[in-house]
C-alpha positions as CSV (number, residue, x, y, z in Angstrom):
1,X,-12.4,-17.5,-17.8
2,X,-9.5,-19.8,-17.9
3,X,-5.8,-18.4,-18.4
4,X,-4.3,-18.5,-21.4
5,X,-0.9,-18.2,-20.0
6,X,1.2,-18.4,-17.1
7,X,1.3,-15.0,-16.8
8,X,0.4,-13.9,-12.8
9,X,0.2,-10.0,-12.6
10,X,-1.7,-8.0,-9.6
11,X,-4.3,-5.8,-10.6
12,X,-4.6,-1.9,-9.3
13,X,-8.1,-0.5,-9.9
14,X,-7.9,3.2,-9.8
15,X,-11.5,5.4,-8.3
16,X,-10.1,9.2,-8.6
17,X,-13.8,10.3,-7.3
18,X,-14.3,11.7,-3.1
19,X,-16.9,13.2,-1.3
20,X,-14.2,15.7,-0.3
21,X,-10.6,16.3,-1.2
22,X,-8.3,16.3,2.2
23,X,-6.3,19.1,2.9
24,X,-2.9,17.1,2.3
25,X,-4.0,14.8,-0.6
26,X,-1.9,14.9,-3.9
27,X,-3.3,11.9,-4.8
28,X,-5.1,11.6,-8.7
29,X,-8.7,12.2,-6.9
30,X,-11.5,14.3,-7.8
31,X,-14.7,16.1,-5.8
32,X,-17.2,17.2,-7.5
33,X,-17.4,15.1,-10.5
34,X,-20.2,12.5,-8.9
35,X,-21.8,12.8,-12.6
36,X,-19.1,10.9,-14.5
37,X,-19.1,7.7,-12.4
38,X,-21.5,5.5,-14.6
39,X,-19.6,6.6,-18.3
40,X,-16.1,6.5,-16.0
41,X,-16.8,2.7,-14.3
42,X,-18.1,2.0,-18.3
43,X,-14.2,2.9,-19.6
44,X,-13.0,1.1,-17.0
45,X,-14.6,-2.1,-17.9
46,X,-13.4,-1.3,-21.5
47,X,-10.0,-1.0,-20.4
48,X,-10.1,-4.2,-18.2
49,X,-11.1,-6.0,-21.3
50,X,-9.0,-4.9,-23.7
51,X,-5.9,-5.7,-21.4
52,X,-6.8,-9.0,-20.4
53,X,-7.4,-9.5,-24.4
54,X,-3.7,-8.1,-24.8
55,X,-2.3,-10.3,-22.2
56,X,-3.9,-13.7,-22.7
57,X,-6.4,-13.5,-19.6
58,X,-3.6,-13.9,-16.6
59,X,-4.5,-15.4,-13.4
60,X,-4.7,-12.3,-10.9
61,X,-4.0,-13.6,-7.3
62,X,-4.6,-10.4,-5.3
63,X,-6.7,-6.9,-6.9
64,X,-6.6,-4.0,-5.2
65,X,-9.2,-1.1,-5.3
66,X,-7.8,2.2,-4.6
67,X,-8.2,5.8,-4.9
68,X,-9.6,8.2,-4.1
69,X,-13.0,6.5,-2.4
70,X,-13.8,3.3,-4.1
71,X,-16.6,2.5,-1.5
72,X,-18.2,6.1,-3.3
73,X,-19.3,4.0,-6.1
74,X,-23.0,2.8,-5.8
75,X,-23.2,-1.2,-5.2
76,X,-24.7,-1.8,-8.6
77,X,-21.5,-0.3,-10.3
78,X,-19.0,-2.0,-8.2
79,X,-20.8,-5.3,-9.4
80,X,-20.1,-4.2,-13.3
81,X,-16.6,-3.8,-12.5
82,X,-16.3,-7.2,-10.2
83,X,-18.6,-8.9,-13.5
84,X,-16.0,-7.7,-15.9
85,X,-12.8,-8.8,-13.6
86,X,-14.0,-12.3,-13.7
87,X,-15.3,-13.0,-16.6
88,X,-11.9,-11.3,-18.4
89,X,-8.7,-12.7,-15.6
90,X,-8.6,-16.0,-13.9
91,X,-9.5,-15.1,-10.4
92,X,-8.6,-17.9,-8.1
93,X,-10.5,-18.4,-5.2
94,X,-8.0,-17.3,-2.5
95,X,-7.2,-14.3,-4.2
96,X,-6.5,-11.1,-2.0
97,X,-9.3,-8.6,-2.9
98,X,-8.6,-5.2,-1.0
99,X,-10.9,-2.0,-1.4
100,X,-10.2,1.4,0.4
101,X,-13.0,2.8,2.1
102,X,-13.5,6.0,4.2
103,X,-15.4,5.6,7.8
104,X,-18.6,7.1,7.7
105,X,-19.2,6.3,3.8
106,X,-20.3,2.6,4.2
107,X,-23.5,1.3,6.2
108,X,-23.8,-2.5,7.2
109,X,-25.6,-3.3,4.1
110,X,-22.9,-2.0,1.9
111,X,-20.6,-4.0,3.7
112,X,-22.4,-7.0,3.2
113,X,-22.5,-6.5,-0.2
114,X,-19.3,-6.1,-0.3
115,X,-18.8,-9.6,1.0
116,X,-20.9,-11.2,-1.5
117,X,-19.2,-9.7,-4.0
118,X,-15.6,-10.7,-3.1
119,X,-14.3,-8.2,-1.3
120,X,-12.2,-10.1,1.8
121,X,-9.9,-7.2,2.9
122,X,-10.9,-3.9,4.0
123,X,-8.9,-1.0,4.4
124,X,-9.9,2.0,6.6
125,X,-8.1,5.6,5.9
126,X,-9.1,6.7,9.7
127,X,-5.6,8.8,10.1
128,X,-6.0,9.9,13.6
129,X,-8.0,8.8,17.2
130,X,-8.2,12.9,17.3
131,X,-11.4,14.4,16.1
132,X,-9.6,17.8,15.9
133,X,-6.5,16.2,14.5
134,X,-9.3,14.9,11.8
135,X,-10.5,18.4,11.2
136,X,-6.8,19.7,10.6
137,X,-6.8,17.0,8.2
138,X,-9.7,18.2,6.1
139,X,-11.2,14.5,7.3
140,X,-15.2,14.4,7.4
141,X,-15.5,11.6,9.7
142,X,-15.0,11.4,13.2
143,X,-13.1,9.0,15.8
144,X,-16.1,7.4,16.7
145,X,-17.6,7.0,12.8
146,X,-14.2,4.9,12.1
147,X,-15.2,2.8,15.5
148,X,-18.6,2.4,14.3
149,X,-17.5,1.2,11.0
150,X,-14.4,-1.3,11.8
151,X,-17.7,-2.8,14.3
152,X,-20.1,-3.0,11.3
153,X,-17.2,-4.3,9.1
154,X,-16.5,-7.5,11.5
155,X,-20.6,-7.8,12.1
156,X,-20.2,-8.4,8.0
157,X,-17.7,-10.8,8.2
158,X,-14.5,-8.9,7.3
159,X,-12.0,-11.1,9.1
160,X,-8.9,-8.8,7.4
161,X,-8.7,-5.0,8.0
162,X,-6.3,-2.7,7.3
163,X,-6.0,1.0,9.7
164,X,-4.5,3.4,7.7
165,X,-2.9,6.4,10.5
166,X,-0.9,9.5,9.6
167,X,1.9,11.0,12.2
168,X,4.2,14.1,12.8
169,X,0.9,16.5,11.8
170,X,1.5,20.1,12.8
171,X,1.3,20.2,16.3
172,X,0.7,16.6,17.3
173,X,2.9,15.7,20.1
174,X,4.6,12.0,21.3
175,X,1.9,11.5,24.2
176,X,-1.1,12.3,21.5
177,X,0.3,10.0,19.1
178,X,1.1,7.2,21.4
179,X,-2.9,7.9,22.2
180,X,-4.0,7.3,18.7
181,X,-1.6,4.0,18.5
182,X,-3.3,2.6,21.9
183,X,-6.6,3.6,20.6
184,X,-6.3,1.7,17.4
185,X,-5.7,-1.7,19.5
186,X,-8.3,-1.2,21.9
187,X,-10.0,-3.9,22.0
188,X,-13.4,-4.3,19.0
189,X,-10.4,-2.4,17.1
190,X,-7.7,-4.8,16.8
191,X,-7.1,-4.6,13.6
192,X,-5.0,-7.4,11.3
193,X,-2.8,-4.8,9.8
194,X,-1.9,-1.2,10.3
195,X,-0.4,1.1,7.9
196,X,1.4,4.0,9.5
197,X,2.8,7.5,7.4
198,X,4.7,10.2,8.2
199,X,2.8,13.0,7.2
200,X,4.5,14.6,3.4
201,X,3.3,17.8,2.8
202,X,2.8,18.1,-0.5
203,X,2.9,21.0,-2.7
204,X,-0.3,22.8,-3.8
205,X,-1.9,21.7,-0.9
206,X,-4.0,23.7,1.7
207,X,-2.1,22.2,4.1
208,X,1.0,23.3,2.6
209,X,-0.7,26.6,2.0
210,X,-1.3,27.0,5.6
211,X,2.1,25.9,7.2
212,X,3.8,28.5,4.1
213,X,1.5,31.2,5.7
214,X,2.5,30.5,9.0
215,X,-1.1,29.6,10.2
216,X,0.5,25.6,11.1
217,X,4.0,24.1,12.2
218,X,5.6,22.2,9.8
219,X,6.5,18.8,10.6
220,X,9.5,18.1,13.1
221,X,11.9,15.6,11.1
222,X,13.4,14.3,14.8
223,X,9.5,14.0,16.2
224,X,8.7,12.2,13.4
225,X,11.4,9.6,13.9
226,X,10.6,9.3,18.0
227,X,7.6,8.9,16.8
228,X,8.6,6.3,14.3
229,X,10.6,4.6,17.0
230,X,7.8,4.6,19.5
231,X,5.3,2.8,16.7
232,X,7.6,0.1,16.7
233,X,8.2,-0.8,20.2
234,X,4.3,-0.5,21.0
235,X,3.5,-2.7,18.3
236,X,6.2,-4.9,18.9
237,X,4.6,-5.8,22.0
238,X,1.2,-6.3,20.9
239,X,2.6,-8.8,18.5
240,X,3.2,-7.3,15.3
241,X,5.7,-8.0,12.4
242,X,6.7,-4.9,10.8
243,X,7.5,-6.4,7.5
244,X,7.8,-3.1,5.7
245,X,8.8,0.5,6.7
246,X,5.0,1.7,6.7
247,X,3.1,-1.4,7.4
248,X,2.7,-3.9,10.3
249,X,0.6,-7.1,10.6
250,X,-0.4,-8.8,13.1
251,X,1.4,-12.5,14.0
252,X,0.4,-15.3,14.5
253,X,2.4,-15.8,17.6
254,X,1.6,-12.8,21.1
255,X,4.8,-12.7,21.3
256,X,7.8,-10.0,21.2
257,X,8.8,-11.6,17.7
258,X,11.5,-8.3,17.2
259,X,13.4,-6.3,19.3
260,X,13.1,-2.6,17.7
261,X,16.1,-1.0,18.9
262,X,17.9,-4.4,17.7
263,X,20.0,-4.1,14.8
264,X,18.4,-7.4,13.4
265,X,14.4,-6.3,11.8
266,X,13.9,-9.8,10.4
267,X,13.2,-11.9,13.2
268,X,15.7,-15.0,14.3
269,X,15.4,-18.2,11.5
270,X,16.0,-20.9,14.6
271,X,13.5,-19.1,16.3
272,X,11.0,-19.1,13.8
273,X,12.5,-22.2,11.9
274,X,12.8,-20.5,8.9
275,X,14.9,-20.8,6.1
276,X,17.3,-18.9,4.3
277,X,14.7,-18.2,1.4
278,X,11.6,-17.4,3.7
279,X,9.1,-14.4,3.1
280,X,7.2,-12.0,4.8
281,X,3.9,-14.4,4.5
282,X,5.7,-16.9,6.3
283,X,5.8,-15.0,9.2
284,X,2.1,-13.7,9.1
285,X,-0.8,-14.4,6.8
286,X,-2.2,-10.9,6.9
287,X,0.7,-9.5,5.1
288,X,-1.1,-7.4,2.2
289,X,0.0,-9.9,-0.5
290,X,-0.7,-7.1,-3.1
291,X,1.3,-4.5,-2.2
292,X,4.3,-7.3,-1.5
293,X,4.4,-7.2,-5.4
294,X,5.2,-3.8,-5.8
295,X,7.6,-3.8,-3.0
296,X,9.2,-6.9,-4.7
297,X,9.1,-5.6,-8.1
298,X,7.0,-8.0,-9.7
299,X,4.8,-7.6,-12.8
300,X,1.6,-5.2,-12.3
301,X,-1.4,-3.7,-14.1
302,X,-3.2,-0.8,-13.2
303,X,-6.2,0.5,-14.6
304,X,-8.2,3.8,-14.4
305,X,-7.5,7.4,-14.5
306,X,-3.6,7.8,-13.4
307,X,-3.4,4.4,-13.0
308,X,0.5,2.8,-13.7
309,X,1.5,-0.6,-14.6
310,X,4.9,-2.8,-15.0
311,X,5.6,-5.8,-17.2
312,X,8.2,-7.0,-19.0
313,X,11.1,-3.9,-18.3
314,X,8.0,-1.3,-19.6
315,X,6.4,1.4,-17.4
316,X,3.6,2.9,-18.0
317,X,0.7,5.5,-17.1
318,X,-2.9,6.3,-18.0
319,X,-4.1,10.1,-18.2
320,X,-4.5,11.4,-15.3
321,X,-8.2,13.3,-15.7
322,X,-11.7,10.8,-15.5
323,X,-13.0,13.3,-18.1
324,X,-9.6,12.6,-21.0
325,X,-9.9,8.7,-19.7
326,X,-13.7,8.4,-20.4
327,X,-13.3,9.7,-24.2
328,X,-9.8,7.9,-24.9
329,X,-12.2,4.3,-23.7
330,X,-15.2,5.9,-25.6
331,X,-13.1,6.5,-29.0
332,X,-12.1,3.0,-29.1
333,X,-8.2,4.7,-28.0
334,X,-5.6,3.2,-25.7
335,X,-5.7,6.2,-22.7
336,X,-2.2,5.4,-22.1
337,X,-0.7,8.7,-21.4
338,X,3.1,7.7,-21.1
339,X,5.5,4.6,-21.5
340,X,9.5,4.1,-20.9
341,X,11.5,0.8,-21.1
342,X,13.4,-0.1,-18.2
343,X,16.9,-1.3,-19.1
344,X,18.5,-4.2,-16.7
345,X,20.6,-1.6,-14.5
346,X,17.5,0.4,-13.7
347,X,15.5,-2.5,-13.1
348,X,17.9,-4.0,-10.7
349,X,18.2,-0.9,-9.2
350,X,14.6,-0.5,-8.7
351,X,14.2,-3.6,-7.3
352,X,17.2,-3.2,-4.6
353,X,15.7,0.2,-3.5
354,X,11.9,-1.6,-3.1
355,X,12.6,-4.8,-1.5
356,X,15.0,-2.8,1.1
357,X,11.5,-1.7,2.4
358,X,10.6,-4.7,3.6
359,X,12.3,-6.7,6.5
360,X,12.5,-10.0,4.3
361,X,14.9,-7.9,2.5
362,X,16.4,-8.3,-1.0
363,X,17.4,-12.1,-1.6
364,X,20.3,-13.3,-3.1
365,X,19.1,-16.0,-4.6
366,X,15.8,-15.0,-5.9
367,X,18.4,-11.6,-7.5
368,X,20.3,-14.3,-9.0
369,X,17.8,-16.0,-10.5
370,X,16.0,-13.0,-12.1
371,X,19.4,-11.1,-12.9
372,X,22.1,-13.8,-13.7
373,X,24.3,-11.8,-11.0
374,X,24.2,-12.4,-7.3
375,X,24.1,-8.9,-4.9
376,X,27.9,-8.8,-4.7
377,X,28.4,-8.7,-8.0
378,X,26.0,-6.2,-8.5
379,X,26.3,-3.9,-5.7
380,X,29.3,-5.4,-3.8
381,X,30.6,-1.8,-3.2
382,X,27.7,-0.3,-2.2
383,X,26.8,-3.0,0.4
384,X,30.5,-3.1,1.8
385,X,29.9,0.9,2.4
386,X,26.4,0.6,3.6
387,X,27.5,-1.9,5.9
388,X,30.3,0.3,7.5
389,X,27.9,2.9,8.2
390,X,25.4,1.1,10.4
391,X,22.7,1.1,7.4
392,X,22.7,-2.2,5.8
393,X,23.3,-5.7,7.2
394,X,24.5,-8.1,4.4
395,X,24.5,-12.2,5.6
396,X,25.7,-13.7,2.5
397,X,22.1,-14.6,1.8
398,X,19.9,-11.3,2.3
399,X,20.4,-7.1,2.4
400,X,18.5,-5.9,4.8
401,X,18.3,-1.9,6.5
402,X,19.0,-1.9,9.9
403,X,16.7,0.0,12.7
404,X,19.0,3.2,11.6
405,X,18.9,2.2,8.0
406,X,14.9,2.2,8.5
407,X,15.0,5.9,9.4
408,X,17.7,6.9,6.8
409,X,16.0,4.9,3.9
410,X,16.4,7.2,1.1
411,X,20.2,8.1,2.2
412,X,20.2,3.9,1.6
413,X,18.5,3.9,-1.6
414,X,20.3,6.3,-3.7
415,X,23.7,4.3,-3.6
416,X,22.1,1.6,-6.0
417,X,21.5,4.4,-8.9
């Protein structure tokens, strides 16, 4: 279907169903509730249709699948929901499509099907090269299931994968995380992209159960940032670009493109010929362009149980439970659950606080444009202060953290509300 605007939003598509729930996860996800996926993936295509009715069919450049286990759904419904993305947003034909999948829950047919159906960027929530570190996790694959599937994921053709690994669990020490971190670039790994997380313990949780009981350690604030540090310099040597606090890609250049323990995180524009306004994709195409538009606070849609969305200075969030999402679609209802308008201050705010997650930084230019105030006169204090404290370099054309800033962030973003 052709746009009928300019409008370019990314597009979240939330799957709140698992074979099992983890013993951390917080996340809006659901066991048990296998039954509801045919009348949930029905409201979903409802919802899709209805907002790209609302917003003049948009072009969506990158969509994103998360959840939850989106490779849980059976092929047949995945193709409803990839039938109604196309024939309700303009798609264009390099668009980004990402799906989460678990190891272990996707054969070599499924992945080809996935292929055919547009998927072109897999990402892998393997969390640990531990089997036992796996079990702590309340994981039901193993090490050698997430091999097995990153091996029947490139036989497929999936040229762009994404490792998702979690560090500082209880009782994980430096030399067993540096293991998992060479294990994931072994070589048949070598994966485009890696997403790395400090483990939060979240309330409610078993594992916070456990840890409040005694049973577990709780995480070690000053391991978690050697172990921080020590993702950096090894992925800095395998050629890596860490363009945002969790997440590195790989370059296009084997080369030691930053210096870790180097004040500076974007890497030298002679070096790389860049100019002042450059972005993380020129660096490195395997970026995850989607997630670059939350971290730049550009305009979004979500859709699904839970699922958020931003346009236009309004925020807003579905209900949270498959079953109340089903009948709000099924009555004809909006299952909008919550919505706030974002004044100017907020939004630039926001927007200081997200882009100083990436190493491309906030840009002056690009604030000016979308603000009518450059960053001094916004946040001139606040960057002078930053600046004295080690956390923030400011260039006259970019804000950026530094490597201590990086560790510090949410000391960082704080000042700009």
């Amino acid at each position: 279907m052709k746009p009928e605007t300019s409008l370019h939003v990314a597009l979240y598509v939330h799957i709140p169903f698992c074979r099992a729930r983890c013993a951390y996860c917080d996340f809006n996800t659901y066991a048990g509730l296998e039954t509801l996926i045919p009348a949930y993936v029905a409201a979903v295509c409802r919802e899709i249709e209805a907002a790209g009715e609302q917003l003049g069919h948009p072009i969506v450049p990158t969509i994103y699948f998360g959840g939850g286990t989106p490779s849980f759904l059976p092929p047949d419904l995945l193709s409803e929901l990839f039938h109604a993305l196309r024939f309700t947003f303009h798609v264009p034909r390099d668009a980004e499509v990402t799906l989460e999948a678990n190891p272990g829950t996707v054969n070599p047919e499924e992945l080809r099907g996935l292929q055919e159906l547009g998927v072109n960027r897999l990402s892998l929530g393997v969390q640990s090269a531990h089997d036992d570190e796996l079990r702590l996790l309340g994981r039901t694959h193993t090490w050698a299931q997430a091999v097995e599937t990153v091996e029947a994921a490139r036989a497929a053709g999936f040229d762009n994968l994404n490792l998702d690994f979690i560090f500082s669990l209880p009782g994980q020490t430096l030399a067993r995380w540096q293991e998992t971190l060479e294990a994931a670039l072994e070589p048949g790994l070598e994966p485009e992209h890696l997403s790395l997380y400090a483990l939060s313990v979240e309330e409610g949780t078993p594992l916070e159960r456990r840890i409040a009981r005694g049973e577990l350690q709780a995480p070690d604030e000053d391991l978690a940032a050697e172990m921080y540090e020590l993702a950096e310099e090894v992925l800095a040597a395998e050629g890596f670009f860490h363009y945002e606090i969790s997440n590195w890609a790989r370059a296009n250049r084997k080369s030691q493109i930053q210096n870790p323990r180097s004040q500076k995180w974007w890497p030298e524009p002679e070096l790389w010929n860049l100019k002042p306004k450059a972005r993380s994709g020129d660096i490195c195409p395997s970026v995850c362009r989607h997630n670059l538009t939350y971290w730049r606070n550009e305009p979004w849609l979500g859709v699904g149980a839970g699922a958020h969305s931003w346009l236009d200075r309004h925020r807003w969030a579905n209900v949270r439970h498959p079953r109340e999402y089903i009948a709000a679609l099924e009555q004809g209802g909006t299952p909008v659950a919550e919505m706030e308008t974002i004044d100017r201050r907020l939004e630039m705010g926001e927007t200081m606080m997200l882009g100083l997650r990436l190493a491309e930084g906030v840009n002056d230019a690009r604030f000016r444009a979308r603000f009518g105030a450059g960053l001094e006169v916004a946040f001139g204090e606040e960057l002078a202060q930053l600046q004295d404290v080690g956390l923030l370099e400011w260039d006259g054309h970019a804000a950026r953290l530094t490597a201590r800033g990086r560790l510090l962030g949410n000391q960082v973003f704080i000042c700009f509300f």
